[in-house]
N, CA and C atoms as a LAMMPS dump frame, in Angstrom:
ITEM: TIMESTEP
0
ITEM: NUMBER OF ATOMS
264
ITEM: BOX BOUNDS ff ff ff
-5.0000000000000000e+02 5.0000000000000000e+02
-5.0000000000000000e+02 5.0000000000000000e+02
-5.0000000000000000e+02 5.0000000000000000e+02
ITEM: ATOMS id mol type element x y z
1 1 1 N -1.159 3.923 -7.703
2 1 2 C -1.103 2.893 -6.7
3 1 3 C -0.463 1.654 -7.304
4 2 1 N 0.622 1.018 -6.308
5 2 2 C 1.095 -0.001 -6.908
6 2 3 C 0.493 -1.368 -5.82
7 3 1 N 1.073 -2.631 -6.421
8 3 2 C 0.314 -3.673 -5.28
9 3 3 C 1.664 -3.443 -3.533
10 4 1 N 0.589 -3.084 -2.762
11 4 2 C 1.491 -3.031 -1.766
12 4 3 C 2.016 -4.07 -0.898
13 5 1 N 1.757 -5.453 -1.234
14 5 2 C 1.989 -6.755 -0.943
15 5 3 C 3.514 -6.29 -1.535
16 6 1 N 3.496 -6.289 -2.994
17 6 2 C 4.521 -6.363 -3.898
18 6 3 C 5.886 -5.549 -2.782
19 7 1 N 5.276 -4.075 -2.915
20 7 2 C 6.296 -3.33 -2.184
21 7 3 C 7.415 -4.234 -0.815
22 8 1 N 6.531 -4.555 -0.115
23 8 2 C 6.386 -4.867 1.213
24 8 3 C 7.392 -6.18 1.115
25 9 1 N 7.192 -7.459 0.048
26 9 2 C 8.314 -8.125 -0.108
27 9 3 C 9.109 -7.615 -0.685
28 10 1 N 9.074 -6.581 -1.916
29 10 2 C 10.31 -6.049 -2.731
30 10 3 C 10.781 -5.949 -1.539
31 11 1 N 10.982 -4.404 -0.265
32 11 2 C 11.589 -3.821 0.472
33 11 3 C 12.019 -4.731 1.476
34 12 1 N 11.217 -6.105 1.963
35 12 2 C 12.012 -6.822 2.531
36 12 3 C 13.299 -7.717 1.829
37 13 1 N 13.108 -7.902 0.969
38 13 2 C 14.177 -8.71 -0.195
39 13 3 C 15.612 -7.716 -0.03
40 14 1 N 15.504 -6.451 -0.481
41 14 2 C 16.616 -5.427 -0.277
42 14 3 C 17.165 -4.649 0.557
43 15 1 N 16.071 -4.676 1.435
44 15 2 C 16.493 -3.746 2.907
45 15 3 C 16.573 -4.655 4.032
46 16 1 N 15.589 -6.075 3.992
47 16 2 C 15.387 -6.427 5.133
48 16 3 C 14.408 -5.829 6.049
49 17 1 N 13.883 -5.183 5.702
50 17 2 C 12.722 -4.209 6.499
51 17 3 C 11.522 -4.622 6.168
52 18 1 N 10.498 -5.061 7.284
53 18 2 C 9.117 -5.474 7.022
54 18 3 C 7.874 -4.551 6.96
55 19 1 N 7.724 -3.855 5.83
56 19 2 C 6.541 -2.846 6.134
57 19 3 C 4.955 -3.159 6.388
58 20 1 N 4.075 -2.638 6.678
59 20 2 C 2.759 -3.096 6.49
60 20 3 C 2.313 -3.56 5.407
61 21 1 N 1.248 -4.725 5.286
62 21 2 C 0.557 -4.618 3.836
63 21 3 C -0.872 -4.617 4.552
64 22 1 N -1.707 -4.625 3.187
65 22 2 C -2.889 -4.651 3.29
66 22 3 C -3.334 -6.225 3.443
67 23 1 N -4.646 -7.102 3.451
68 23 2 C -4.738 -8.27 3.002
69 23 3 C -4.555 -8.391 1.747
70 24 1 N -3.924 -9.483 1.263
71 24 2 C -4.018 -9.816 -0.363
72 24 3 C -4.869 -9.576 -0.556
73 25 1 N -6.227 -10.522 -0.594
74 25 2 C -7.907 -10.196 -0.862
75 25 3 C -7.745 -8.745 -1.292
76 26 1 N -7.8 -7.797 -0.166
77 26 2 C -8.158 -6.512 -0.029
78 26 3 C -7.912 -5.984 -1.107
79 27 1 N -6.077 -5.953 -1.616
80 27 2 C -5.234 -5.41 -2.357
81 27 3 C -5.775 -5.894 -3.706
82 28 1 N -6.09 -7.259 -3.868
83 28 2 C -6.432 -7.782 -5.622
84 28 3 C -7.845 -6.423 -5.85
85 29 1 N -8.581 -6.882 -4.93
86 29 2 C -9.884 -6.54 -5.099
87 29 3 C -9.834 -4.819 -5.49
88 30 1 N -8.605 -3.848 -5.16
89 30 2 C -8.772 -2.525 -5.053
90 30 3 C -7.699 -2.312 -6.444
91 31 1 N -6.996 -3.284 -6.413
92 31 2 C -6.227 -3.167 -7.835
93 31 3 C -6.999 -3.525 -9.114
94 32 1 N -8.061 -4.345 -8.756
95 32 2 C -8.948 -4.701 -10.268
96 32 3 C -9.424 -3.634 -10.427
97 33 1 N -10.174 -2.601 -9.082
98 33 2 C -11.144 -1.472 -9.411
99 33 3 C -10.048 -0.316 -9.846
100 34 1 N -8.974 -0.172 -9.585
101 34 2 C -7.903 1.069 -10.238
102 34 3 C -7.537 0.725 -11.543
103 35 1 N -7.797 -0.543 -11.756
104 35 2 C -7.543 -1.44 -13
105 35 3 C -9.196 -0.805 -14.165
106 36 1 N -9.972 -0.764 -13.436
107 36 2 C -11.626 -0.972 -14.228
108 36 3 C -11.181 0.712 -14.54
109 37 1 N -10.823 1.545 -13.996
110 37 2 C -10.807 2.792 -14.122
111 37 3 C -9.989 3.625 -14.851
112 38 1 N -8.548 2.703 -14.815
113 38 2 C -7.315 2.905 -15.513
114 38 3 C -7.192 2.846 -16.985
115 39 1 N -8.075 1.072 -16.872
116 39 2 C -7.653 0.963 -18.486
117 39 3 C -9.375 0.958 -19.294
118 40 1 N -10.358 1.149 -18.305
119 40 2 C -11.989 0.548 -19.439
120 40 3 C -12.654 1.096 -18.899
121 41 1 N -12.503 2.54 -18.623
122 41 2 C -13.173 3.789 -18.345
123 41 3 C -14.499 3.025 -17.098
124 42 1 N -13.869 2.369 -16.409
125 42 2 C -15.038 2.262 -15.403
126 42 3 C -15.559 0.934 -15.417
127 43 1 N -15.214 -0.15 -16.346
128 43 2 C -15.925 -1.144 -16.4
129 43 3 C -15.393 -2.421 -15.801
130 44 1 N -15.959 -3.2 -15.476
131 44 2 C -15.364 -4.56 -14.533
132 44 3 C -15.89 -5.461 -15.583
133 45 1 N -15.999 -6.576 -16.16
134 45 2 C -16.985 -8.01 -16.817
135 45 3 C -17.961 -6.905 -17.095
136 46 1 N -18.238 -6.628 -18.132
137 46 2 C -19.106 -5.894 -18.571
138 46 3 C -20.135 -4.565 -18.189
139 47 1 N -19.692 -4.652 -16.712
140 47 2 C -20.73 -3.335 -16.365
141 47 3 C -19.475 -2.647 -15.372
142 48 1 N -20.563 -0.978 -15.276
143 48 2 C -19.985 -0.206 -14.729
144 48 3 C -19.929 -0.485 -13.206
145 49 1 N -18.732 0.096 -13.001
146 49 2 C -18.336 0.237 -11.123
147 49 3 C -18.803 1.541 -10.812
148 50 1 N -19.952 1.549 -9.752
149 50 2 C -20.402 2.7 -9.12
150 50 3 C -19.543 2.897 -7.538
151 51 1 N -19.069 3.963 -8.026
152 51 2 C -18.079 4.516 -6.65
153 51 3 C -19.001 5.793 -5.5
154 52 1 N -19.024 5.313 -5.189
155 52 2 C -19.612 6.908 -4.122
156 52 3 C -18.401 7.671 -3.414
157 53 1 N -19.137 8.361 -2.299
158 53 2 C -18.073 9.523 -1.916
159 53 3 C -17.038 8.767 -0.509
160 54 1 N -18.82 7.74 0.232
161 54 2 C -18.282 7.193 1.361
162 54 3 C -16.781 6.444 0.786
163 55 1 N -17.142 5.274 -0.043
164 55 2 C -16.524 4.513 -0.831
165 55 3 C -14.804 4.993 -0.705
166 56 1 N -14.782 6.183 -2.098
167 56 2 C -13.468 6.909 -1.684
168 56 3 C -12.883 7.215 -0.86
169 57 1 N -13.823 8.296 0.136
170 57 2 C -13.194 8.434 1.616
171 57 3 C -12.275 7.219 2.31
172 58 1 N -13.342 6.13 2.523
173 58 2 C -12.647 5.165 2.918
174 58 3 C -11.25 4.367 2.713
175 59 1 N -10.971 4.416 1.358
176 59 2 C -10.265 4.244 0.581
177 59 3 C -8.909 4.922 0.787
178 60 1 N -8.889 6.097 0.916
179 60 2 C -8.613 6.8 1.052
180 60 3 C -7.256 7.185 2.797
181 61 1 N -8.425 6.561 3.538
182 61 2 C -7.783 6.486 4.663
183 61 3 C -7.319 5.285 5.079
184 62 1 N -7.559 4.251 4.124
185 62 2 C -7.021 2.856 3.904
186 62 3 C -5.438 4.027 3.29
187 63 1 N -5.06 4.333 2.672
188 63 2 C -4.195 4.897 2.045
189 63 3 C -3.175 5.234 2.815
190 64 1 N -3.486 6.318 3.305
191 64 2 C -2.834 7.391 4.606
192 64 3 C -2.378 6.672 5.751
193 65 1 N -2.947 5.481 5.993
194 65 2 C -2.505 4.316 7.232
195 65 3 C -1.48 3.728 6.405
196 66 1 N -1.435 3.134 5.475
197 66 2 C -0.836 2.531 4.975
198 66 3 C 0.618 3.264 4.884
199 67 1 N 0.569 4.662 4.583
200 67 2 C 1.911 4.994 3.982
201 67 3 C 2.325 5.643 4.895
202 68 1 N 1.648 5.989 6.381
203 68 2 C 2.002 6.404 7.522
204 68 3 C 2.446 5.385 8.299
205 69 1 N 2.507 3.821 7.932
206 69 2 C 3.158 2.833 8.15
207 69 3 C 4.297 2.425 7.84
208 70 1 N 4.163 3.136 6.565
209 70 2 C 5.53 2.751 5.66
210 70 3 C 6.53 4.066 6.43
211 71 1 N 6.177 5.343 6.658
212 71 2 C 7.319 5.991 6.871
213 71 3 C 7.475 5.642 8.355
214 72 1 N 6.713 5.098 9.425
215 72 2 C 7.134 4.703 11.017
216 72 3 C 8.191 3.544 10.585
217 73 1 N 7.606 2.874 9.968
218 73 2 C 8.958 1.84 10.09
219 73 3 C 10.088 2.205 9.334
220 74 1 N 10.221 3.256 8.308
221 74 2 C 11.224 3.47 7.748
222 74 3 C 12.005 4.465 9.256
223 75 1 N 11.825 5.529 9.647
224 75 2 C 12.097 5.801 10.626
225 75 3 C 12.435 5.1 11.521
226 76 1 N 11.461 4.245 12.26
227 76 2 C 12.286 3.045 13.359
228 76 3 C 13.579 2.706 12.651
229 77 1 N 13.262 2.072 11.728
230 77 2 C 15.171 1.166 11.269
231 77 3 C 16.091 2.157 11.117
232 78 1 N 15.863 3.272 10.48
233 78 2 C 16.869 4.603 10.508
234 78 3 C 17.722 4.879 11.981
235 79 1 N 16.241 4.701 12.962
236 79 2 C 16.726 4.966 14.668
237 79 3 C 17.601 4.575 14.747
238 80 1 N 17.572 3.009 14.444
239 80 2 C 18.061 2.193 14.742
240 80 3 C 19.844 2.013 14.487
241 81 1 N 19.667 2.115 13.213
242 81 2 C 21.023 2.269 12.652
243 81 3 C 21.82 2.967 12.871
244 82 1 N 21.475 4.423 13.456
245 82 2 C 22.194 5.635 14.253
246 82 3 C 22.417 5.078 15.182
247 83 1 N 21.493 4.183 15.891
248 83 2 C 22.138 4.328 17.372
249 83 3 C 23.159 3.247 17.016
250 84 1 N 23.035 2.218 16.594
251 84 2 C 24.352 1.081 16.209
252 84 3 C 25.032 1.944 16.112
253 85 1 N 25.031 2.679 15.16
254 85 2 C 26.684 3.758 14.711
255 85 3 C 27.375 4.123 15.991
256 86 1 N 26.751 5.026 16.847
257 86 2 C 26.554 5.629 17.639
258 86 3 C 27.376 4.632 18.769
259 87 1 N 26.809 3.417 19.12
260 87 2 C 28.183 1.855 19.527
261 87 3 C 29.272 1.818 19.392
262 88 1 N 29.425 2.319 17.907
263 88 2 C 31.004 1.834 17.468
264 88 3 C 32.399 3.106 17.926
């Protein structure tokens, strides 16, 4: 997982295309915990992060929205650009 704020201006900067993001908040807060897991086997300021199943799930389908966002709008502008062609 990368920060999807990040994405979302990268891809507007180069494409011009506005994808979904998450809230900042949201995004810091889920990047520290991929962060606690990534690099300190689980730990945040000294103690462990307890994850459950709900937890993930959720997470999870935070995910699948997200990147089922990213390919609708990649699609819309694609439409789009065919049909311009499609003008000339």
């Amino acid at each position: 997982m990368h920060d999807p704020v990040q994405i979302a201006q990268i891809t507007f900067e180069l494409f011009g295309i506005r994808l979904p993001i998450l809230y900042e908040e949201f995004t810091l807060k889920l990047l520290c915990i991929r962060n606690a897991f990534t690099h300190n086997n689980g730990m945040m300021g000294g103690e462990y992060i307890k994850l459950n199943y709900q937890d993930v799930k959720n997470v999870h389908k935070i995910f699948i929205a997200l990147v089922n966002g990213y390919v609708n709008k990649v699609i819309e502008e694609t439409d789009a650009a065919l049909a311009a062609m499609d003008e000339t």
